[in-house]
C-alpha positions as a LaTeX table, in Angstrom:
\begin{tabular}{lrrr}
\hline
Residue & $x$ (\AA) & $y$ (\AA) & $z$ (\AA) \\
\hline
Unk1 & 1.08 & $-8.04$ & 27.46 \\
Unk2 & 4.30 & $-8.02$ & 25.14 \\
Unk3 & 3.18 & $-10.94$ & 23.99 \\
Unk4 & $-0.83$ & $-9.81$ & 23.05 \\
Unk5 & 1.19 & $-7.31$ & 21.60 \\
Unk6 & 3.25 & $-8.15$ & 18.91 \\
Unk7 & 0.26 & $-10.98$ & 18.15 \\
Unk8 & $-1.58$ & $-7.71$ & 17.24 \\
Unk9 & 0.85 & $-5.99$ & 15.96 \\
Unk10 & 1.37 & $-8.49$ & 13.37 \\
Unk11 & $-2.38$ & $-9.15$ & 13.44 \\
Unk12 & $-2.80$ & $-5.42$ & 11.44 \\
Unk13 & 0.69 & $-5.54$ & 9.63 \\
Unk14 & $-0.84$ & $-8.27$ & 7.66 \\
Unk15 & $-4.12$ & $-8.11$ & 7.65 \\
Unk16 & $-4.45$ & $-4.18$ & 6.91 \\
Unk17 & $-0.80$ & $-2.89$ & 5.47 \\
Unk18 & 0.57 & $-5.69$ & 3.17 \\
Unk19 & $-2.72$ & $-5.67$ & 1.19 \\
Unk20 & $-2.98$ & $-2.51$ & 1.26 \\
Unk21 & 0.63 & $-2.32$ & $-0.33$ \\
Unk22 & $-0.12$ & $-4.92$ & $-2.63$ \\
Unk23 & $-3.10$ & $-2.63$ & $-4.04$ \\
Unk24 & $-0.91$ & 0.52 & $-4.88$ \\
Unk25 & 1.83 & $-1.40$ & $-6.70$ \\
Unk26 & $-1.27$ & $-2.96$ & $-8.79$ \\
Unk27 & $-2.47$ & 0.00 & $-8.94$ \\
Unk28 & 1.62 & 1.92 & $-9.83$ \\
Unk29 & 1.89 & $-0.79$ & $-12.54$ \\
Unk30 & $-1.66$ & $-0.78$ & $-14.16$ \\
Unk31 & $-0.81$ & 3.60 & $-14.82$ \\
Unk32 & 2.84 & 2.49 & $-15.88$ \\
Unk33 & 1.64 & 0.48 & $-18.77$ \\
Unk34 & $-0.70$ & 2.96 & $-19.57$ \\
Unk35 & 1.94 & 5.37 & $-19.52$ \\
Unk36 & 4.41 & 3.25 & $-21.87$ \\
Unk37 & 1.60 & 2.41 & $-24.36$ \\
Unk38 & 0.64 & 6.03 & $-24.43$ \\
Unk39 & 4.50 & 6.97 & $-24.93$ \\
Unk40 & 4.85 & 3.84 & $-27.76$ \\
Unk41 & 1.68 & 5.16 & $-29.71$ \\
Unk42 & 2.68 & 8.97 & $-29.50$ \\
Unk43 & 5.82 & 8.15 & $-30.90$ \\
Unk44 & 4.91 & 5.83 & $-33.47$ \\
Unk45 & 2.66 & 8.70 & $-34.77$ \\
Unk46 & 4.70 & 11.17 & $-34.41$ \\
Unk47 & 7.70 & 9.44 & $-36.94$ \\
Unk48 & 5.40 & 8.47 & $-39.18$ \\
Unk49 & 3.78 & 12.32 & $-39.31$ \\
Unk50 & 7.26 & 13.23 & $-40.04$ \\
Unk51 & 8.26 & 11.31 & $-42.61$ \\
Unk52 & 5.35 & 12.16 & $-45.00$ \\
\hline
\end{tabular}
C-alpha cells in the first residue's frame, strides 16, 4: 500500500501540479512584459510631453 501510494502520489504531482505550475508562471511572465512595455511607453511619453 505505501508503495501504490507514493506511485500515485507522484502519479498527480506530475501529471496535475507541475503543469499546472508551469501555466501560471507563463501566465506571471506574459502580464510582466505587458506590465514593463506599458511602464517603457508611459514613460517615453511622458518625457517627451515634458520637454515640449
Amino acid at each position: 500500500m505505501l508503495v501504490l501510494g507514493t506511485l500515485l502520489g507522484l502519479f498527480v504531482l506530475f501529471n496535475f501540479l507541475l503543469p499546472m505550475l508551469v501555466g501560471l508562471v507563463k501566465v506571471a511572465l506574459i502580464i510582466g512584459v505587458v506590465a514593463l512595455l506599458v511602464f517603457v511607453v508611459v514613460t517615453v511619453v511622458g518625457k517627451s510631453s515634458r520637454s515640449q
